[in-house]
C-alpha positions, 0 to 999 in steps of 0.5 A: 381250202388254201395251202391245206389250211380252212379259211374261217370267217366270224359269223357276223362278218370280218376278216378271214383266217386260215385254220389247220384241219384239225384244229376245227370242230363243230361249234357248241350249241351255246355259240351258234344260237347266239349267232343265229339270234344276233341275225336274226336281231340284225335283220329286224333293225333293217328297215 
């Protein structure tokens, strides 16, 4: 935390930001299966 702020960070990389508390809540599980499936499909492209 920063300035009472959260700092995020997309799940596949990126710039950060500054979040109030209360502004963040747990993901849907909709959201982070798609991100676990996109890196899962990322580290299958590496060789």
């Amino acid at each position: 935390m920063e300035d009472g702020c959260v700092q995020l960070r997309p799940p596949g990389g990126g710039v950060e930001w500054d979040v109030p508390p209360g502004w963040i809540h747990p993901a849907p599980a909709t959201e982070t299966l798609r991100a676990k499936v996109t890196e899962l499909n990322r580290a299958r492209r590496l060789p």
